[in-house]
C-alpha positions as CSV (number, residue, x, y, z in Angstrom):
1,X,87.2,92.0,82.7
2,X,90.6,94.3,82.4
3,X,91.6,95.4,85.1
4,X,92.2,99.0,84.0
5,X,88.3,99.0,82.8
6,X,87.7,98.1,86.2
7,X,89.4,100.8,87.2
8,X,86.9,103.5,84.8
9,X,83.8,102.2,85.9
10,X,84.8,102.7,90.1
11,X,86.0,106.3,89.8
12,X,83.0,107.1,86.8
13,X,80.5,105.2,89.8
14,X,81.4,108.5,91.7
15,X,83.4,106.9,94.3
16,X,86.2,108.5,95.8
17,X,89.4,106.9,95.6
18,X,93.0,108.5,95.3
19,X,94.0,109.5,92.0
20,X,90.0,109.2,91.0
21,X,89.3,113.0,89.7
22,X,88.5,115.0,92.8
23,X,91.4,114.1,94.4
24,X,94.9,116.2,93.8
25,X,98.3,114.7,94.5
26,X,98.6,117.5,97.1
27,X,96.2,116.1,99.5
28,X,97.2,111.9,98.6
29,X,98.8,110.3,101.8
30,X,100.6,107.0,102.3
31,X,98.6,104.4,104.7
32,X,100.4,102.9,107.5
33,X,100.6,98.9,108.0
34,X,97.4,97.4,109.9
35,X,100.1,95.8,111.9
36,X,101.9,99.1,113.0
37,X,98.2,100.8,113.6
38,X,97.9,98.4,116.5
39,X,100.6,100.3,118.3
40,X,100.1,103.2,121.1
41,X,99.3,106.7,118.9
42,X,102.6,107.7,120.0
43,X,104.5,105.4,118.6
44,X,102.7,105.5,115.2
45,X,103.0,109.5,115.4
46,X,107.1,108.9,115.2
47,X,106.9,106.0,112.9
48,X,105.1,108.2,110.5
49,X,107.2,111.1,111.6
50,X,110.3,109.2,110.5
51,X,108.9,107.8,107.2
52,X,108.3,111.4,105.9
53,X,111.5,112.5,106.7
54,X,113.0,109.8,105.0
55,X,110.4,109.2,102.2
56,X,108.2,112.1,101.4
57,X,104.7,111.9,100.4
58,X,102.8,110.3,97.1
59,X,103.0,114.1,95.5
60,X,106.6,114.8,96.6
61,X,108.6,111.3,97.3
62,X,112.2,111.4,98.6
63,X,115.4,109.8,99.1
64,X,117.3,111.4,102.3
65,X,120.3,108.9,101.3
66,X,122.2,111.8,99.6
67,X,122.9,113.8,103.1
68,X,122.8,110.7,105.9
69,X,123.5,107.2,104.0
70,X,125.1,105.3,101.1
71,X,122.5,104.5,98.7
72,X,124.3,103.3,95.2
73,X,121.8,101.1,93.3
74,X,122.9,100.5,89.5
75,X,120.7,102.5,87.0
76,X,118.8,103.5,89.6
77,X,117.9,107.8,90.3
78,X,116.4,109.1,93.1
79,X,116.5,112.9,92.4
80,X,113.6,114.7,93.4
81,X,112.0,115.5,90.1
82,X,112.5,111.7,89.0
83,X,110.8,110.4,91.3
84,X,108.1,113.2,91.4
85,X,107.8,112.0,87.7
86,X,107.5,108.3,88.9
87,X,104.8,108.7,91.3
88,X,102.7,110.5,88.7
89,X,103.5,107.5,86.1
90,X,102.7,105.0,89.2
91,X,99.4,106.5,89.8
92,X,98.0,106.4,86.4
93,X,99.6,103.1,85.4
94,X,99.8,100.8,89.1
95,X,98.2,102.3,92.2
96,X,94.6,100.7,90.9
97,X,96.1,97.4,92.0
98,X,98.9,97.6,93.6
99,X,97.9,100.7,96.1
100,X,98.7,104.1,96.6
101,X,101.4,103.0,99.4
102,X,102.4,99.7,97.3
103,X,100.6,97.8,100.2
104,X,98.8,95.4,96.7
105,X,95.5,97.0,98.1
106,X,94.7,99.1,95.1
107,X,90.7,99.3,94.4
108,X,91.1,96.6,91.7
109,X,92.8,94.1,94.3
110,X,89.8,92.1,96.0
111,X,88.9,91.3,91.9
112,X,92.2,89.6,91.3
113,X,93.7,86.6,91.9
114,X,96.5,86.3,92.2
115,X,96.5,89.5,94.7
116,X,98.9,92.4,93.3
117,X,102.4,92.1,94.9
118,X,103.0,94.1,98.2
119,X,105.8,96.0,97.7
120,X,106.0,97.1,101.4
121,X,108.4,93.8,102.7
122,X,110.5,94.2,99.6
123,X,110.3,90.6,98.4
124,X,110.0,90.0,95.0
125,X,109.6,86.7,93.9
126,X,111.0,86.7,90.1
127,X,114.8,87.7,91.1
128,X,118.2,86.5,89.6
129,X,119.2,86.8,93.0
130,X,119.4,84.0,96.2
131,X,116.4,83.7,98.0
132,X,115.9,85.6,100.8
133,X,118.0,88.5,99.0
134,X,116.7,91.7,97.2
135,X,116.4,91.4,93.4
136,X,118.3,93.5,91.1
137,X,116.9,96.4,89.7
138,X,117.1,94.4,86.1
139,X,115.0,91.9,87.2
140,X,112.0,94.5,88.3
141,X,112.5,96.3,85.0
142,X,112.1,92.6,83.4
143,X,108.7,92.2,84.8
144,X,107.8,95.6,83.9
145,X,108.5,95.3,80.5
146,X,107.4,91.2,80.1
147,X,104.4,91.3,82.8
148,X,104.0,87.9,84.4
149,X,102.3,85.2,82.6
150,X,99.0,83.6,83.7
151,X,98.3,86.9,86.2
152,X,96.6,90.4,86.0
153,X,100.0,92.3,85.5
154,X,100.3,93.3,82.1
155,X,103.7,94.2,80.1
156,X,104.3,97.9,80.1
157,X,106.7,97.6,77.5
158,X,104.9,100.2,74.9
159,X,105.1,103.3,78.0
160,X,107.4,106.0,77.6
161,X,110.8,104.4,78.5
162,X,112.0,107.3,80.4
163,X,108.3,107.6,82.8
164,X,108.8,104.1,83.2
165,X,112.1,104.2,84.1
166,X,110.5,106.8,86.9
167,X,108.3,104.6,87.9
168,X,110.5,101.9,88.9
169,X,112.7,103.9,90.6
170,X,109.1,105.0,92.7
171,X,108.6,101.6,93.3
172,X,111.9,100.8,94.8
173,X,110.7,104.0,97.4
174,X,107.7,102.2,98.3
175,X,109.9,99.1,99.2
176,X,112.8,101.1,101.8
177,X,110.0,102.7,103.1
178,X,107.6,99.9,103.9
179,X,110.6,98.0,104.8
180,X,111.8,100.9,106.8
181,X,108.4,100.8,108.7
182,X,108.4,96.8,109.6
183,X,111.8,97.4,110.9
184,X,110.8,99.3,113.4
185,X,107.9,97.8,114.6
186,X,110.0,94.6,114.9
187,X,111.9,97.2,117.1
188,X,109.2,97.5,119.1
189,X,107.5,94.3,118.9
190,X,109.8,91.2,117.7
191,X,106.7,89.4,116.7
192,X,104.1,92.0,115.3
193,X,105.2,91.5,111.4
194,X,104.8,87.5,111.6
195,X,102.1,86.2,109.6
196,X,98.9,83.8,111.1
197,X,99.6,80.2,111.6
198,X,99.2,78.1,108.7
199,X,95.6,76.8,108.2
200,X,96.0,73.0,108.0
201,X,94.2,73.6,104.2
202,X,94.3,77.1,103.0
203,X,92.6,76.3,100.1
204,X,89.2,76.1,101.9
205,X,90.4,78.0,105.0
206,X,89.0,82.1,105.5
207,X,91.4,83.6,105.1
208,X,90.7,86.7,105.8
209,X,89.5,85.6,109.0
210,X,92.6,84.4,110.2
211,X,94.2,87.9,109.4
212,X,91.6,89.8,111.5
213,X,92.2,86.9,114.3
214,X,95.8,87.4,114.1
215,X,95.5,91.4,114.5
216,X,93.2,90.9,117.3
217,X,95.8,88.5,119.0
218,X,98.6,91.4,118.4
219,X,96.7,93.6,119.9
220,X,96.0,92.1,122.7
221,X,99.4,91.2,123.5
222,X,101.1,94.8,122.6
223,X,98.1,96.1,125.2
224,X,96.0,99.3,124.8
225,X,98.9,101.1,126.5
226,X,101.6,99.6,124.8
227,X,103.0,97.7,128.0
228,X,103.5,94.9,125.7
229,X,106.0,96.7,124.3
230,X,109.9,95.2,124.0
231,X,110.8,98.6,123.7
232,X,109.4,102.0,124.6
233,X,111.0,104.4,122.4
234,X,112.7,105.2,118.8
235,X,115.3,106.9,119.0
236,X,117.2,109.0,116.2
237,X,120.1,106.5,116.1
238,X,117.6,103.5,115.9
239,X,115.3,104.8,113.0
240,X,118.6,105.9,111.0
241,X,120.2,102.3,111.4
242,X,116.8,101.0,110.3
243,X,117.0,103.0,107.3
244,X,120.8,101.8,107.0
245,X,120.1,98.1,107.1
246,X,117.3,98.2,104.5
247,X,119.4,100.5,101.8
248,X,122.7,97.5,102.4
249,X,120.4,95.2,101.3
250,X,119.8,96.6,99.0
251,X,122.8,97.6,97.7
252,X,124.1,93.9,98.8
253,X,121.6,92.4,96.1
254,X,124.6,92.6,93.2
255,X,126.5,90.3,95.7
256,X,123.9,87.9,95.7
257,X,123.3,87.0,91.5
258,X,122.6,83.5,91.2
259,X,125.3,82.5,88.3
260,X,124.1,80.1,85.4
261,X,126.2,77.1,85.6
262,X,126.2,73.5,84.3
263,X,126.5,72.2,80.5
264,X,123.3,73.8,78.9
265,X,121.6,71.2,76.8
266,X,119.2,71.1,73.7
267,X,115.9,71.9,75.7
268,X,114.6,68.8,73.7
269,X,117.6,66.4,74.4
270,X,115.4,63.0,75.1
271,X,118.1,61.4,77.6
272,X,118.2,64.9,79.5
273,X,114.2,64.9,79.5
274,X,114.4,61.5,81.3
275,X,116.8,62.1,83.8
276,X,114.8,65.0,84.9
277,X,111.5,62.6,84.8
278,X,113.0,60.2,87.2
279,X,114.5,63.1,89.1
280,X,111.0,64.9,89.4
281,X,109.5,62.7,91.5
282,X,112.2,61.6,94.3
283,X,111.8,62.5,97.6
284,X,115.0,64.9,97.1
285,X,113.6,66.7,94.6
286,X,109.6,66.8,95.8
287,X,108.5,68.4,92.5
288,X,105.7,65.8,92.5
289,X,103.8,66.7,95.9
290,X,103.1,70.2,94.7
291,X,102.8,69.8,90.9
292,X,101.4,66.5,90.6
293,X,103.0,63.2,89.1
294,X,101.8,64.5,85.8
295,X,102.6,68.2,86.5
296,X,99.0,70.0,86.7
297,X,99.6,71.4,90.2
298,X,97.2,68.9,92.1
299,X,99.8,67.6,94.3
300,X,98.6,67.4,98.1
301,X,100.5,70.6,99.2
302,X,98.7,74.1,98.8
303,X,100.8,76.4,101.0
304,X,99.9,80.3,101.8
305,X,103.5,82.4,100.2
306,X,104.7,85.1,102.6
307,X,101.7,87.7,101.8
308,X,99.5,84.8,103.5
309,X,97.8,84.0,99.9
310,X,97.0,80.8,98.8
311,X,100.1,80.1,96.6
312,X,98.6,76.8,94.3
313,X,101.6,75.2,92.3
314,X,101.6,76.0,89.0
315,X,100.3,73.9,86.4
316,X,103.4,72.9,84.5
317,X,101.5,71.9,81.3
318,X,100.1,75.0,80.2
319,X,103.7,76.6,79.6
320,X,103.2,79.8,81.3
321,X,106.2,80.8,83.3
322,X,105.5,83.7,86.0
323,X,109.2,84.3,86.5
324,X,110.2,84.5,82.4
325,X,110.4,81.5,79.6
326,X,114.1,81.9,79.1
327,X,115.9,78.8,80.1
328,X,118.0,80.8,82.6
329,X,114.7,81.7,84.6
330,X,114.1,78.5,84.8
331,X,117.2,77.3,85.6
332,X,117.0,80.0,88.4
333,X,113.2,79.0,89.6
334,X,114.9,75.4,90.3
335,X,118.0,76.1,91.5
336,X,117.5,79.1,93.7
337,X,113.7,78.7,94.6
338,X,111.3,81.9,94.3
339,X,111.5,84.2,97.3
340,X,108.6,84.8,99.6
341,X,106.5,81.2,98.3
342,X,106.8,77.3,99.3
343,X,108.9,76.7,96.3
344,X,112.3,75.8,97.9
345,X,116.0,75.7,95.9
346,X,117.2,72.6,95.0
347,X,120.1,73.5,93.6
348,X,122.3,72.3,96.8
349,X,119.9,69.0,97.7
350,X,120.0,67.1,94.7
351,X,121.8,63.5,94.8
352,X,124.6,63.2,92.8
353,X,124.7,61.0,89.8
354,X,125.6,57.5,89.7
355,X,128.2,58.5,86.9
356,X,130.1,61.1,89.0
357,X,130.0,58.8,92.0
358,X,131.3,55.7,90.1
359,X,134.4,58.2,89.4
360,X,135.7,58.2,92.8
361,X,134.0,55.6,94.1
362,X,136.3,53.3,96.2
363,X,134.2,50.0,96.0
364,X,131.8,48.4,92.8
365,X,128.6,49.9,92.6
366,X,126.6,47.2,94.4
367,X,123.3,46.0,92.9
368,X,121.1,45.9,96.3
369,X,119.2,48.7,97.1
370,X,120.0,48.8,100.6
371,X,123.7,48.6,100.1
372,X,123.4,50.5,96.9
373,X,121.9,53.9,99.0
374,X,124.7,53.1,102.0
375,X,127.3,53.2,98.4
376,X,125.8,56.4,97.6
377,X,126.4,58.5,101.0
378,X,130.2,56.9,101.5
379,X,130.9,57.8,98.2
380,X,129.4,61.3,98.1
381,X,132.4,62.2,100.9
382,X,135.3,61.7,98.1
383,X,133.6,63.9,95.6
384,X,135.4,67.1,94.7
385,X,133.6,70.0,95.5
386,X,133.5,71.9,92.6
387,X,132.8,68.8,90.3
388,X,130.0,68.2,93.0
389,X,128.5,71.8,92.2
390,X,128.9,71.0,88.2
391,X,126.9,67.7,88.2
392,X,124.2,69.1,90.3
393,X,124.1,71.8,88.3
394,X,123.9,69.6,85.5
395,X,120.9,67.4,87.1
396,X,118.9,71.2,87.5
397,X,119.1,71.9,83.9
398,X,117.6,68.0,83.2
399,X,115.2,69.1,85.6
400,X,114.2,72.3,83.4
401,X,113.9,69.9,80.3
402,X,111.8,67.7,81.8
403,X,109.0,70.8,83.1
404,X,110.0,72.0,79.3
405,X,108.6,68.9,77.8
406,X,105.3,69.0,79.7
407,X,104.4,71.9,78.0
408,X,105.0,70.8,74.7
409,X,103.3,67.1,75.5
410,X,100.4,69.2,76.9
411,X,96.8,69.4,75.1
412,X,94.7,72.7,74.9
């Protein structure tokens, strides 16, 4: 069922949820992290103090950069009425899934899979940035427009332009401020935002029971009167440098683009396709023990991404790209890796070719395995740096023909 029908039949069941009818913007209110909940009231009374100050509320969101901090984000605006506008736009088009505070607990969530994105950590995973580094704004508007493939986020490409614009903008909010608020509780607690231990198989582990378990450990260890505590208070200067670091990250992000390189091929160039293949399933690359030999996804890892989800590796043969089709987001997805799941860059791993190597090789290629691999490594040392980046770069776009072709070798 859509998601947005969903939606109609739990506010027409005469439930009350925010933005249901019966509820005005006037009386919405943010919800703090289950993690910072577990700290003494006094502490939380600040924390949500500080987040107001900085952020507003769901009827009236703010920006206090303008009088205290830099905050320069390209395209972005975070005038009052903008964001007033955004929060209204977010509310009729997102909140049912991704949550009135952008926590991905909207009323639709438990229905989905996979989960709506928490936007509270700020990690994106579809970025044309490193990973580990805030996307650009581009990229967000990307997903906006495109949706992601294979999921319950539709493309919002036929909204007003301008309200979506807004809305974007509203989301960014939701990131500084739930960023804003993990800050300081890591302040306070340098372990209360880490996530439970990693079930040996999370595809059959419960889940959820490992989340209440790991809240129940926190709290014990923080203590009913906070003596657990690394620190006792939060100061003026500490919350302000908190709201410093998150806004350079962001503003850092443009600093961080992952640049295209390599010679781009014909998508469908047969000797590119098999280089990738016998690339694919090497131990450097490891494409193999998540997507499978044959690229379905039943390889024998099933890791939890950085929400603590089950993250199953996509099936490569049904042609549906989560991060965009182009052959840049590809490119990207290989190269760079996609922040906050098990899907590592390779882009710096990869062995160089035997063609490169043979270039500056001091000694003839031997034929023995053994003395072949020694070859390799010796060799590898004489390589030029940049000519090393272009032949990797290279062996990532044969990789991208290679996942290309499954889809188009795939069977409905």
């Amino acid at each position: 069922m859509n998601a947005r029908w969903i939606i109609v039949l739990i506010c027409g069941s005469g439930l009350l949820i925010a933005g249901c009818q019966g509820s005005s913007p006037d009386e919405l209110k943010y919800r703090l992290s289950d993690q910072t909940k577990l700290l003494p009231e006094e502490q939380q009374t600040v924390i949500e103090g500080a987040l107001f100050q900085h952020f507003g509320t769901p009827a009236r969101p703010v920006v206090m950069a303008k009088n205290e901090l830099e905050l320069e984000i390209e395209g972005a605006s975070f005038d009052s009425e903008h964001l007033k506008k955004g929060a209204a736009g977010f509310r009729r088009l997102c909140m049912h899934c991704h949550g009135l505070s952008g926590d991905g607990m909207g009323p639709t969530a438990p229905f989905l899979n996979p989960r709506p994105r928490d936007y509270r950590a700020g990690r994106y995973k579809f970025a044309s940035t490193k990973n580990g580094s805030k996307p650009m704004r581009e990229d967000l508007m990307r997903t906006l427009n495109n949706g992601v493939p294979g999921t319950s986020m539709p493309s919002f490409k036929l909204e007003d332009p301008e309200e979506l614009q807004a809305v974007l903008d509203y989301v960014l909010v939701l990131s500084f401020r739930g960023q804003v608020e993990q800050e300081l509780g890591y302040y306070l607690f340098n372990n209360l935002f880490t996530k439970p231990e990693e079930p040996e198989d999370p595809s059959k582990a419960d889940l959820a029971k490992l989340r209440r378990q790991h809240l129940e450990a926190l709290a014990s260890e923080i203590g009913e009167d906070g003596s657990g505590l690394d620190e006792e208070e939060l100061t003026t200067d500490v919350i302000l440098e908190s709201v410093e670091l998150v806004f350079g990250q962001w503003m850092e992000a443009a600093d961080n683009v992952v640049e295209v390189e390599g010679d781009v091929p014909s998508l469908g160039d047969p000797e590119s396709v098999e280089r990738g293949r016998n690339l694919y399933t090497t131990a450097a690359a490891q494409c193999a023990s998540c997507h499978g030999t044959s690229g379905t996804g039943d390889g024998t890892q099933i890791p939890t991404d950085s929400w603590f989800n089950v993250a199953r590796p996509a099936n490569l043969r049904r042609g549906l790209y989560r991060g965009g089709g182009r052959p840049e987001d590809l490119w990207r997805r290989v190269q760079a890796g996609i922040e906050g799941s098990a899907m590592p860059g390779f882009g710096n791993t990869l062995p160089l070719t035997d063609a490169l190597l043979e270039k500056h090789a001091e000694e003839e290629k031997p034929t023995d395995q053994a003395a072949l691999e020694a070859w390799r490594a010796a060799t590898a040392a004489n390589v030029p740096e940049d000519e090393a980046i272009q032949d990797r770069a290279n062996s990532v776009w044969d990789l991208v023909c290679f996942v290309r072709s499954l889809a188009l070798t795939s069977t409905p």
